[in-house]
N, C-alpha and C positions, 0 to 999 in steps of 0.2 A: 716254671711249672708249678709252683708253690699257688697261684693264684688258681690253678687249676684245678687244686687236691679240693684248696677251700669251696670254691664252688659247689664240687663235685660232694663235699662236707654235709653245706650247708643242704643243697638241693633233697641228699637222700634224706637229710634229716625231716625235712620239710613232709617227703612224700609218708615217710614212717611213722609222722604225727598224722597226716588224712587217715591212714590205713589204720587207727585208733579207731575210727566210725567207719569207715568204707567197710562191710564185707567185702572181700576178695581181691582186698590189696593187701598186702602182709608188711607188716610193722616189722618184722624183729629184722630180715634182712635187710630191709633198709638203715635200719639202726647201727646193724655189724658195721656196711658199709660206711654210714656216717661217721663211727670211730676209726678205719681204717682209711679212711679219707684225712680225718681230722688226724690224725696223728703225726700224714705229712706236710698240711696246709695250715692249720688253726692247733696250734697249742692250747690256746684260751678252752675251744671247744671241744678238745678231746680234754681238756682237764674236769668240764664241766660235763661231758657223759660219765665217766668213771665216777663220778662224784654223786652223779642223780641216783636220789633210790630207789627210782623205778628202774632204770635202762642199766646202774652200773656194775649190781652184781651179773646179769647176764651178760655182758660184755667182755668182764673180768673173769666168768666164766668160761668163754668163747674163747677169749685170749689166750689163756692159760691150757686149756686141756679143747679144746673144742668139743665142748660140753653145752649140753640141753637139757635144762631142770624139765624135769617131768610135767609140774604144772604147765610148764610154757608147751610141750610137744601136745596136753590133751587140751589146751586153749586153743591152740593152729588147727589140732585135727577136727575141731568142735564147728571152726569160723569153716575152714575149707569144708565141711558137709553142708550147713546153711548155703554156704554160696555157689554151692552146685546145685541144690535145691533152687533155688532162687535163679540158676541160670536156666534149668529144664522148665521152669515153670513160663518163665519167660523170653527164651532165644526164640527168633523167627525158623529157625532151624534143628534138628536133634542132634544135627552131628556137630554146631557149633557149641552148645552146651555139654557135649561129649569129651569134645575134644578139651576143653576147659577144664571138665573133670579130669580125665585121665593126668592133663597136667598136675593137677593137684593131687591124683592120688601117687605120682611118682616121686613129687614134692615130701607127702607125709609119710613116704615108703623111707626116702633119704633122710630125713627129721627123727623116726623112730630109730633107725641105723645109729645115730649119732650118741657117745657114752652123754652119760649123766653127770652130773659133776661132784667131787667126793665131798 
């Protein structure tokens, strides 16, 4: 199964670097996921998330208290308006860009929920 975790490691890590430019793919969970991946797959790459000083203090964050720097909750909530913006403007549909909304606004319902880190 180890070959599994990595995969599954390396793949989120992968998607969580696109979601750096993609509106409306979200970086940080895939990030989580790539250190809780890596942590049963790749040693190497969960030693080098905790280590990055973009990704480690949120991580280590995460880890510790499941905790959400504030910057990081009004940067999600900033990309998630753009990209609902950008979905009503452009879905063939209003309820498919609705319904993409709503996902996101339950998303940044649950991200605000979450403590801060001390």
């Amino acid at each position: 199964m180890r070959w599994a975790w990595w995969l599954l490691a390396y793949a989120a890590l992968a998607l969580g670097i696109v979601g750096i430019v993609v509106p409306g793919l979200p970086t940080v969970p895939f990030v989580l996921l790539s250190a809780f991946a890596a942590a049963r797959g790749s040693e190497r790459l969960h030693a080098w998330l905790l280590a990055h000083p973009r990704f480690g203090p949120m991580i280590r964050d995460w880890q510790s208290q499941g905790a959400v720097s504030r910057k990081a909750k009004w940067l999600a909530t900033v990309m998630m308006a753009v990209a609902a913006v950008v979905m009503f403007l452009t879905a063939p549909e209003w309820w498919m860009a609705a319904t993409g909304t709503g996902i996101m606004a339950v998303t940044a319902t649950w991200l605000w929920l979450r403590p801060e880190p001390r």
